[in-house]
C-alpha positions in Angstrom: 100.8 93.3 75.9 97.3 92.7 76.1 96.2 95.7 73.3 92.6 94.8 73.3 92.4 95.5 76.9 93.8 99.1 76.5 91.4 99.8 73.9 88.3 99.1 75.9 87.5 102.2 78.1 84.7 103.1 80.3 83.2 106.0 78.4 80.7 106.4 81.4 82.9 106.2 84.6 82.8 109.6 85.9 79.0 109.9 84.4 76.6 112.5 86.1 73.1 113.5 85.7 73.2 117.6 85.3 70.5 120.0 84.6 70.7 123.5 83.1 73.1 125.8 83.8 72.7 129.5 85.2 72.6 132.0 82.6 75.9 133.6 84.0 78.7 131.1 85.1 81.4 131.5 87.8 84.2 133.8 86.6 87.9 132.4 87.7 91.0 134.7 86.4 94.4 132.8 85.9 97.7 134.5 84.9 97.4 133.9 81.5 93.7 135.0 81.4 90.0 134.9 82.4 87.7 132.4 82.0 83.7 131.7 81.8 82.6 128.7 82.9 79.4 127.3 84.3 77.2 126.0 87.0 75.2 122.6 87.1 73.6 121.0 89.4 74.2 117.3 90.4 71.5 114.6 91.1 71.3 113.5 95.1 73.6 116.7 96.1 72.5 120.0 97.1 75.6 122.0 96.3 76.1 122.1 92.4 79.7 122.1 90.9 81.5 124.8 88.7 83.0 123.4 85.5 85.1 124.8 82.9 85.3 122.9 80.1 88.1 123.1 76.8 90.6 125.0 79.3 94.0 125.4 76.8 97.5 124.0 79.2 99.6 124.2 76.0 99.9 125.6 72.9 98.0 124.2 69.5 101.1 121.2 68.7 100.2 122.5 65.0 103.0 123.7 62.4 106.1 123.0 63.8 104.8 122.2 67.1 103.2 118.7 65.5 105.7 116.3 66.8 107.2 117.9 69.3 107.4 119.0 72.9 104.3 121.3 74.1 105.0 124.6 75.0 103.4 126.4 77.7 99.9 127.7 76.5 100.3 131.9 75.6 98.0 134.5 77.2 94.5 135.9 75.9 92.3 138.8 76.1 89.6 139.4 78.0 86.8 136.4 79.0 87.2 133.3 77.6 84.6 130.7 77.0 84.8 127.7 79.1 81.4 126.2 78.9 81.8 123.7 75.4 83.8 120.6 75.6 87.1 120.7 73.1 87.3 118.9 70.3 89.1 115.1 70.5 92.8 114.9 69.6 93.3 113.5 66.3 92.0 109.8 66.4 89.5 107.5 64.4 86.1 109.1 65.6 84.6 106.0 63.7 86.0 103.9 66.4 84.3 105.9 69.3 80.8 106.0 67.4 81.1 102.2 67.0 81.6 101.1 70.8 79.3 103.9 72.1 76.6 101.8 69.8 77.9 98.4 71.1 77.4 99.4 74.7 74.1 101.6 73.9 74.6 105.0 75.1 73.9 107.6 73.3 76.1 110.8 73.5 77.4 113.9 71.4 81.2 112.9 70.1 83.0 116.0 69.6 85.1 116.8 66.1 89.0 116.0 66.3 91.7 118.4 65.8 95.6 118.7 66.2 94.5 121.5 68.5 93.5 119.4 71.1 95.4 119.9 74.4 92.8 121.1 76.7 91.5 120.4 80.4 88.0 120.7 81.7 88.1 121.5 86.0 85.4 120.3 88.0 84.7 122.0 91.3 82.3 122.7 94.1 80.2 125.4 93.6 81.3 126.5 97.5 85.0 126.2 97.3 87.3 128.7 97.0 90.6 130.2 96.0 91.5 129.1 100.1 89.8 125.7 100.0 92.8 124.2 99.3 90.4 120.5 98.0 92.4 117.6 97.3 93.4 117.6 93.4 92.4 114.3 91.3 93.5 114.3 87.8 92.0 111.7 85.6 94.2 109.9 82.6 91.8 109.0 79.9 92.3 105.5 78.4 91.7 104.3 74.9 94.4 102.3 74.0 96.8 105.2 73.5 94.4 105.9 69.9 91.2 107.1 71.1 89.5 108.5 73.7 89.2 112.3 75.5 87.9 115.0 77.8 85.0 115.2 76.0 83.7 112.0 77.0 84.2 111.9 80.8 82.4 114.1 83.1 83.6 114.5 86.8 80.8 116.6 88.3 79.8 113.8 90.3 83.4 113.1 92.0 83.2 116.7 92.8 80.2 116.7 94.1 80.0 113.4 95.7 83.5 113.8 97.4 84.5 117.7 98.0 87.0 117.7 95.3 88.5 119.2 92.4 88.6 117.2 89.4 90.6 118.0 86.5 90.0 115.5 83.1 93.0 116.1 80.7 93.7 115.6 76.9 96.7 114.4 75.1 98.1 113.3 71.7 97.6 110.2 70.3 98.5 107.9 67.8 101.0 108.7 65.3 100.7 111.8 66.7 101.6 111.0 70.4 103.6 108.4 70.3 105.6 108.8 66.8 109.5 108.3 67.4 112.8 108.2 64.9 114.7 107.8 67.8 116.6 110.7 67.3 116.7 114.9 68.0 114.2 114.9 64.8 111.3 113.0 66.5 112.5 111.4 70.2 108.9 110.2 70.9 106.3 110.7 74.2 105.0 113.3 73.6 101.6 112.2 74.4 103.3 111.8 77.4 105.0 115.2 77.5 101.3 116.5 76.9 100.7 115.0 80.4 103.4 116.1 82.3 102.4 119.9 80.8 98.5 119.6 82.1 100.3 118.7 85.5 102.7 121.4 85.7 99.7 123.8 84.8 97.4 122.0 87.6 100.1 123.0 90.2 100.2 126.9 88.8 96.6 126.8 88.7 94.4 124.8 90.4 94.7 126.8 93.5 92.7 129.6 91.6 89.4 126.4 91.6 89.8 125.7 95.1 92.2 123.0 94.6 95.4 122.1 96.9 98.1 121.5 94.9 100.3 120.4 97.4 97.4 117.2 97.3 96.9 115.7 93.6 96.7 112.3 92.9 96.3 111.1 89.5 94.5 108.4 88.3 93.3 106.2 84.8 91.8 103.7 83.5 93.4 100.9 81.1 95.7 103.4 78.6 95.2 105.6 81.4 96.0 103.2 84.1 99.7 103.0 82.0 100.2 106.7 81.9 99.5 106.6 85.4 102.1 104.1 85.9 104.6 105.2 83.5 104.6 109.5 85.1 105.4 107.5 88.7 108.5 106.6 86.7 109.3 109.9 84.4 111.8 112.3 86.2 110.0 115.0 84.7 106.8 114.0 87.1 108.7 114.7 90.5 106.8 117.0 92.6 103.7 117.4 90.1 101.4 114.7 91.7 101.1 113.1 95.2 98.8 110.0 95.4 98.7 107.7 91.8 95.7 105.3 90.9 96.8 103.0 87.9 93.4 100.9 87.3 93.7 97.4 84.7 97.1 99.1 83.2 101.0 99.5 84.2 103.7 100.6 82.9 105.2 96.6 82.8 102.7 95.5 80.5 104.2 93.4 77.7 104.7 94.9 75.0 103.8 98.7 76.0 107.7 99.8 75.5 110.2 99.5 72.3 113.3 101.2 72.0 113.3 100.5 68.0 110.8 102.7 66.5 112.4 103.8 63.6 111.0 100.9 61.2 107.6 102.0 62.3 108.2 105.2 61.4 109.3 104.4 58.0 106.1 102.5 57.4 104.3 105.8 58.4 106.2 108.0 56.7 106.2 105.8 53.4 101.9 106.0 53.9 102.4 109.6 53.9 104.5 109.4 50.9 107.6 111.2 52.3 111.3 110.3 51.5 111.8 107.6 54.2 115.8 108.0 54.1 116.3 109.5 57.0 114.6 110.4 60.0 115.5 114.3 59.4 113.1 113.8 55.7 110.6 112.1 57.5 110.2 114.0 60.2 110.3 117.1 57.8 107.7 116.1 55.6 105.0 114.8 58.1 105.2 118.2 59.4 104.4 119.9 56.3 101.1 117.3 55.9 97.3 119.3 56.4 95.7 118.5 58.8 93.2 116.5 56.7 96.4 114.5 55.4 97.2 113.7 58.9 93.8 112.5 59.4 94.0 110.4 57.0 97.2 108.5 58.0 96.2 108.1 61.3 92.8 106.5 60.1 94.5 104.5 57.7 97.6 103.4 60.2 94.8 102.9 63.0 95.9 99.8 64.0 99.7 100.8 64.3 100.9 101.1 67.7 103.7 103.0 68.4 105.1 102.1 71.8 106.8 104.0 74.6 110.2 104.4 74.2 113.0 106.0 76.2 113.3 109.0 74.7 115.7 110.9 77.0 113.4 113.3 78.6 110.5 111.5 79.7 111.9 108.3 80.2 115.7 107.5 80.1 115.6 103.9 80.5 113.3 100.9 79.8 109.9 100.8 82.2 111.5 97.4 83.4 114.8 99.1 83.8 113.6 101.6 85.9 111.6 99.1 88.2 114.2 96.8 89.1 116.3 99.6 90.3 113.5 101.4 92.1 113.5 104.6 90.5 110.0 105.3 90.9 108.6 108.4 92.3 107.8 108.1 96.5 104.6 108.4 96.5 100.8 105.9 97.6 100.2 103.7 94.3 97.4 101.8 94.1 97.2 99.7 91.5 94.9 96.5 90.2 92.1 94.8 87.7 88.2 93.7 87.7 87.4 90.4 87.6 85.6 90.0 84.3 86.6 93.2 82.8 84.7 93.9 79.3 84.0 89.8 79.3 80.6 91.3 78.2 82.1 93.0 75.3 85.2 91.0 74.1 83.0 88.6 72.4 81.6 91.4 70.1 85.1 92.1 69.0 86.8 88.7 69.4 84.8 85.6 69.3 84.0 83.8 66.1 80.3 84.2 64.5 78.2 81.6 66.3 80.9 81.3 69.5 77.5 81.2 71.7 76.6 77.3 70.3 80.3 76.3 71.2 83.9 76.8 70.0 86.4 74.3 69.3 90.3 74.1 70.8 91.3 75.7 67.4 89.1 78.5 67.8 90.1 79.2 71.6 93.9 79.3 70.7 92.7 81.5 67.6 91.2 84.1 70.0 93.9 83.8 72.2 96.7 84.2 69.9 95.3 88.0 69.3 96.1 88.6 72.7 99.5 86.4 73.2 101.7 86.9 70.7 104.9 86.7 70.8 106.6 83.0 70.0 107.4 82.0 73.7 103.8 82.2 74.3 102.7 79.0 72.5 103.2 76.9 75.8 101.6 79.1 77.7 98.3 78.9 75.0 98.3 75.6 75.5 98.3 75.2 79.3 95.6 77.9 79.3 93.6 75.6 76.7 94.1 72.6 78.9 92.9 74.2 81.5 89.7 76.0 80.8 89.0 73.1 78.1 89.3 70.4 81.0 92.0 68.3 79.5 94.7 69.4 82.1 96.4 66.6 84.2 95.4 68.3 87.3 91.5 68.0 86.5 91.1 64.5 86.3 87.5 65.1 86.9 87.0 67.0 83.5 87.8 64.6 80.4 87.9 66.3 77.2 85.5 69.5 77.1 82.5 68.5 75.3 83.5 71.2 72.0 86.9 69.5 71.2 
């Protein structure tokens, strides 16, 4: 799997310019409560857009919840405040900070917390509990460790196109993706998060104007893999409609492992639990702070835990699943950009001084980050011929000028 490529996310795809709010926002009351949000206007549209931002779909996965299923998010009194964005699930927030430099845009980065599964809505200021809009829900990329809500901003898709957006949250990380294999920790719930925002989007979203009988769901990169991997989750039937996967499916290489457990030893033995069994592991990482947690997960940043089948979610291998066609009936689009993040691989990739030439070394160097897996060795060395110039079938090209 291509991990760099899931790591790189466009912070400023659903970007919008807003001004301020009216001192008393739109009032929308759900089943399990009322909520405050606010009005904004939108550059180039006359009609503003109603958001409620940090809206709860589960409960805090804190306590005994970390590391397990989300449960359906309990009631609350009176108004509550849906005008701040939540805070980022738990993730290296250095990360962020460091590619909103690289790109140069400047922007307020939340705090992270465990208690972090929240939506923010985005609707036309016109609609209506009977305007029954088309639903699009957006899956946040980031490389299944970074990323949120709090960073993308749909009030121009509502605006621009007379819909309701909805931008959802999930668990990351350790956190998301952790998995024994077993009762004690089966794994996806990251995913799980997603199918709960859904199922909430369908109680809802009517209440915004939103048609939930219409939802198609959509992301980018990480994203574009959740996207891909709910059109294959029986759990997903019926929640969504229409499904966007953009530069990520759920066949990527390397994206699924049905062994997790030795990764989870490796976590658990940085947390300094009793790694015997999954039951002690699972135990103890539970019984971690918050700020311990934190800590792990900055520490085991570059540890990917993979998606798994972990009986619920998924039963069988993405690859499984496709060859036998049991994929949800619904319009997928699905595809890449041409030069995606080209202008921002080198930052992260290249050698120091790649711009005055590299060498073949180099190139395979770079490339072996991305390929690698044993088999791929051929296939590093056809690319090499090829983009180098030495391939049989480009007589015309000799030996690149660097090698």
């Amino acid at each position: 799997m291509n991990r760099i490529s899931l790591v790189f996310w466009s912070v400023g795809l659903l970007f919008s310019y807003k001004t301020s709010a009216d001192t008393k926002g739109p009032l929308v009351t759900l089943q399990s409560g009322s909520l405050r949000g606010k009005y904004v206007n939108v550059k180039g549209v006359e009609t503003g857009v109603h958001t409620y931002l940090g809206v709860p779909f589960a409960q805090p996965p804190t306590g005994p919840l970390r590391l397990a299923p989300p449960l359906p998010v309990e009631p609350w009194e009176g108004e509550r405040d849906a005008t701040q964005k939540p805070p980022m699930c738990l993730q290296n927030r250095t990360f962020t900070l460091d590619l909103l430099e690289k790109v140069s845009l400047h922007m307020e980065v939340p705090a992270v917390s465990e208690d972090c599964l929240y939506l923010d809505i985005y609707t036309p200021a016109t609609s209506t509990a009977e305007s029954k809009l088309a639903v699009m829900v957006w899956i946040h990329g980031g490389g299944f460790v970074m990323g949120s809500s709090s960073l993308q901003d749909a009030s121009a898709l509502a605006a621009y196109q007379d819909v309701v957006a909805v931008v959802i949250q999930y668990r990351l990380g350790i956190l998301g993706l952790f998995s024994t294999g077993d009762e004690h920790a089966p794994g996806n719930f990251g995913f799980l998060d997603q199918v709960a925002a859904l199922r909430w989007v369908q109680k809802n979203i009517r209440s915004f104007g939103g048609d939930p009988g219409s939802v198609t769901i959509f992301g980018v990169s990480a994203g574009g893999a959740s996207v891909s991997l709910q059109a294959l989750s029986p759990l997903s039937s019926g929640l969504f409609h229409r499904a966007i996967a953009q530069s990520g499916t759920a066949k990527m290489r390397g994206i699924f492992n049905p062994n997790q457990f030795p990764t989870a030893q490796m976590v658990g033995n940085m947390s300094g639990c009793d790694i015997t069994s999954s039951k002690t592991i699972v135990d103890c990482m539970k019984r971690l702070t918050e700020e311990e947690m934190l800590k792990i997960v900055e520490e085991a940043a570059l540890t990917y835990f993979l998606v798994t089948n972990d009986g619920q979610f998924l039963t069988k291998s993405p690859e499984e699943a496709f060859q036998n066609h049991e994929i949800h009936k619904v319009p997928f689009m699905t595809g890449v950009t041409n030069q995606e993040c080209g202008w921002l691989l080198p930052s992260f990739l290249a050698p120091q001084g790649w711009e005055e030439g590299m060498d073949r070394s180099q190139v395979l160097s770079v490339m072996s980050f991305l390929y690698q897996e044993p088999s791929d060795e051929r296939i590093k060395e056809l690319m090499a011929d090829e983009y180098l110039g030495t391939s049989e079938d480009r007589p015309g090209f000799g030996t690149a000028p660097w090698s």
